[in-house]
C-alpha positions in Angstrom: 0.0 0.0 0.0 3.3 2.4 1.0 4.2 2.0 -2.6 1.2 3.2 -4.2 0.5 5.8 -1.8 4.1 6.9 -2.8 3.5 6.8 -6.8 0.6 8.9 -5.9 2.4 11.9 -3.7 5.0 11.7 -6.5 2.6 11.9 -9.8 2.8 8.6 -12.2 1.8 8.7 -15.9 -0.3 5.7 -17.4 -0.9 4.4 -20.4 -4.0 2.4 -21.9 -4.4 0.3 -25.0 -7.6 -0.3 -26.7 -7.9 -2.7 -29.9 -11.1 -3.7 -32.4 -11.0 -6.6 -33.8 -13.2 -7.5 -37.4 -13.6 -11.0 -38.7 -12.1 -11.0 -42.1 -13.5 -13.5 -45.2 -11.6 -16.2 -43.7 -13.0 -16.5 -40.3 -9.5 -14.6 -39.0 -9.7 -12.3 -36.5 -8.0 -8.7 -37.8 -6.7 -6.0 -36.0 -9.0 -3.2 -37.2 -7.9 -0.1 -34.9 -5.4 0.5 -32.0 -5.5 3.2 -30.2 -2.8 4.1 -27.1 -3.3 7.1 -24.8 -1.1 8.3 -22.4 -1.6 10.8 -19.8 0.3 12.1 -16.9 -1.4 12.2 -13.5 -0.1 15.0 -11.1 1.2 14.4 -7.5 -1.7 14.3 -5.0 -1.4 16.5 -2.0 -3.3 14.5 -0.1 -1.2 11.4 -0.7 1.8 13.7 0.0 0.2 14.9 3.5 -0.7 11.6 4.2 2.8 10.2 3.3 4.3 13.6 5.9 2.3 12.7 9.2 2.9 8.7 8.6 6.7 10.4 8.9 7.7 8.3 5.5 10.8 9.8 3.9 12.0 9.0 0.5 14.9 7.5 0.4 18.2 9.0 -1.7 17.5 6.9 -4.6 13.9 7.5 -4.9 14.3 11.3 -4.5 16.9 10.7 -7.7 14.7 8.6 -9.7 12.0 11.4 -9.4 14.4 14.3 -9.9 15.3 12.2 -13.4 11.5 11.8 -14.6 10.2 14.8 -14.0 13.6 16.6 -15.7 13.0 14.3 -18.7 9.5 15.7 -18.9 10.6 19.7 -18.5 12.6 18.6 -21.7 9.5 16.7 -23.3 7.0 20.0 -22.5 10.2 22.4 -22.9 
């Protein structure tokens, strides 16, 4: 639970796939459409509050591993 509470305080991004299939003249299934979507969710206060009174720290490595995502997307939106 610690772990999703942290992706939450910390903002994630997600992807979802979605696929149509048609049945061609052979009986085949066919991949008619594919459509990916991928959004970025925001950190949650709450979850970050939440994370602050349970006194949970992030540990060196974390705190890197966000400082390297959200630089990578400064230079996506940048």
């Amino acid at each position: 639970m610690k772990g999703a509470l942290l992706r939450c305080a910390t903002g994630l991004s997600a992807s979802e796939t979605v696929e149509e299939f048609a049945v061609d003249g052979d009986g085949e299934l066919k991949l008619v459409k594919k459509r990916v979507t991928k959004r970025e969710i925001p950190p949650d206060i709450k979850a970050v509050k939440l994370l602050m009174e349970e006194g949970g720290e992030l540990s060196d490595e974390q705190l890197e591993s966000e400082r390297q995502r959200l630089l990578k997307l400064l230079e996506e939106n940048g």
